[in-house]
C-alpha positions as semicolon CSV with decimal commas, in nm:
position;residue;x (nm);y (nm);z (nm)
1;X;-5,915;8,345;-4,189
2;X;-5,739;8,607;-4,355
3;X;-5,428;8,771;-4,172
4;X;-5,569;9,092;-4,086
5;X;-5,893;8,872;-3,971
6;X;-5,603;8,674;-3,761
7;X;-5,441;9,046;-3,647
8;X;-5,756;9,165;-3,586
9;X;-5,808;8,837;-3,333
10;X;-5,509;8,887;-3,126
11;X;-5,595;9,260;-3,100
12;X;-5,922;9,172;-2,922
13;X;-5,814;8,865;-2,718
14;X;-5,491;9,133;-2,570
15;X;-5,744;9,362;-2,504
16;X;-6,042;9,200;-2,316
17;X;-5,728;8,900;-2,163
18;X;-5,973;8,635;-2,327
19;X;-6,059;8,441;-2,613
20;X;-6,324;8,579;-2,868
21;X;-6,439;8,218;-2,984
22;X;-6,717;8,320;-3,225
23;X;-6,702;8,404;-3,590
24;X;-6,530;8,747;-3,676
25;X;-6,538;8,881;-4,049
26;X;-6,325;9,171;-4,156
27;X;-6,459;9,340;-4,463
28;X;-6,195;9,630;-4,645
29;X;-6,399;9,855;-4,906
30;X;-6,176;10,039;-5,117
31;X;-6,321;10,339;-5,377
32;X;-6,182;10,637;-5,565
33;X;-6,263;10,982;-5,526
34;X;-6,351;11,147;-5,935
35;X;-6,260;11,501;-5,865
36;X;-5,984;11,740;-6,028
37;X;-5,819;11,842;-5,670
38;X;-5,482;11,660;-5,626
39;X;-5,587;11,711;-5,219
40;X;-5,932;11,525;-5,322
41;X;-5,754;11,245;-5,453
42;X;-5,467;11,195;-5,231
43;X;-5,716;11,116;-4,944
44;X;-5,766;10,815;-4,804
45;X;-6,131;10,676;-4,920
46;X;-6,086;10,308;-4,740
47;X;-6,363;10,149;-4,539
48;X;-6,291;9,884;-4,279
49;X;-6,568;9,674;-4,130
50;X;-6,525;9,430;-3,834
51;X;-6,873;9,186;-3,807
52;X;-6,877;8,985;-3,470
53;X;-7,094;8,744;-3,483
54;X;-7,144;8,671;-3,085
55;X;-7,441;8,516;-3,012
56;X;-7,682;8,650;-3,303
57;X;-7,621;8,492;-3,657
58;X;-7,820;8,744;-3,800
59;X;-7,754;9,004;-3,627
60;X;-7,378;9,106;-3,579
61;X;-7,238;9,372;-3,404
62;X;-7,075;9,611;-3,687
63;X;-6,761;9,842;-3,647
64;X;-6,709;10,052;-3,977
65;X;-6,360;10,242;-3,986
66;X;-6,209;10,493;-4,279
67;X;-5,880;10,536;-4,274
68;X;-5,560;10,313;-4,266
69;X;-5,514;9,954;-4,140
70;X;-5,296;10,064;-3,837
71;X;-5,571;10,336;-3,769
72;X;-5,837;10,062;-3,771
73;X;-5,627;9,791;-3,549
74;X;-5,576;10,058;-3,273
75;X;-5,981;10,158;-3,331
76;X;-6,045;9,836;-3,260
77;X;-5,826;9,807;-2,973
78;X;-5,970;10,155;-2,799
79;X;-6,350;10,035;-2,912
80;X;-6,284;9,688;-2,706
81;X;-6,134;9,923;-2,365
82;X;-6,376;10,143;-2,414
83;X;-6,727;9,951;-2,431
84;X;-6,603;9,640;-2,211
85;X;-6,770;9,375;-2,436
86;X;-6,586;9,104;-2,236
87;X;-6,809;9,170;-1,937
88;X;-7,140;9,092;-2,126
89;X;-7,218;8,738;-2,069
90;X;-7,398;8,596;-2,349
91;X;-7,110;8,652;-2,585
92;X;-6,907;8,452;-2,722
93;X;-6,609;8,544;-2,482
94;X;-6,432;8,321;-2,251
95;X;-6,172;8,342;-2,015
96;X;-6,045;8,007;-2,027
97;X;-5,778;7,923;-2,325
98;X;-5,888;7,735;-2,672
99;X;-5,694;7,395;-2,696
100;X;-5,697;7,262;-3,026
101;X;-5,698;6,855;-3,031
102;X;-5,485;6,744;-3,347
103;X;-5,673;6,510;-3,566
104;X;-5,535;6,194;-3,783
105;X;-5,742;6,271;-4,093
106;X;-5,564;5,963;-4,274
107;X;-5,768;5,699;-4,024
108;X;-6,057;5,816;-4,125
C-alpha cells in the first residue's frame, strides 16, 4: 500500500469512525498541457482516482479528482460526510477495530 493509499485510509476510517476493510486503490494520472499560454501551462492537469472495491470485484465504486493531493484528501473526506457510505450494509465497513495476529514465519 502506497502512503497516500495509507493517507487516503485513515481519511476514510476518521470520517465514517470505522474501519474500511476492503481493497482501496489510489490511481494519480499526471499529463501536460501543449499550448503557448504560460496560464495554460501553469495549471494543474493531475487526475486522482480512489477505486473501492466493497463488495463488487468487478465493479468498484470510482472517485476521480483534478487538482492537488491536499484538494483530493479533503474531497475524499467531504465525499465520505456527504454520501454516508458507512451506513450501507453490504460494504465492506465495520465498526469493530482490525487486530492484526503477529505471525512466526521462521516455524513454518
Amino acid at each position: 500500500m502506497t502512503k497516500l493509499e495509507q493517507e487516503v485510509l485513515c481519511i476514510i476510517n476518521e470520517t465514517i469512525d470505522g474501519c474500511y476493510i476492503g481493497k482501496l486503490k489510489v490511481n494519480v494520472f499526471y499529463s501536460e498541457r501543449v499550448c503557448g499560454d504560460p496560464a495554460c501551462k501553469s495549471l494543474n492537469d493531475t487526475v486522482y482516482e480512489l477505486r473501492l472495491y466493497l463488495d463488487r470485484w468487478y465493479t468498484p465504486l470510482v472517485f476521480s479528482y483534478e487538482g492537488t493531493e491536499d484538494e483530493f484528501k479533503e474531497f475524499i473526506r467531504k465525499e465520505f460526510k456527504k454520501n454516508r457510505y458507512e451506513l450501507v450494509r453490504y460494504y465492506k465497513i465495520t465498526r469493530e477495530p482490525i487486530v492484526f495476529e503477529e505471525t512466526d514465519w521462521d516455524d513454518e
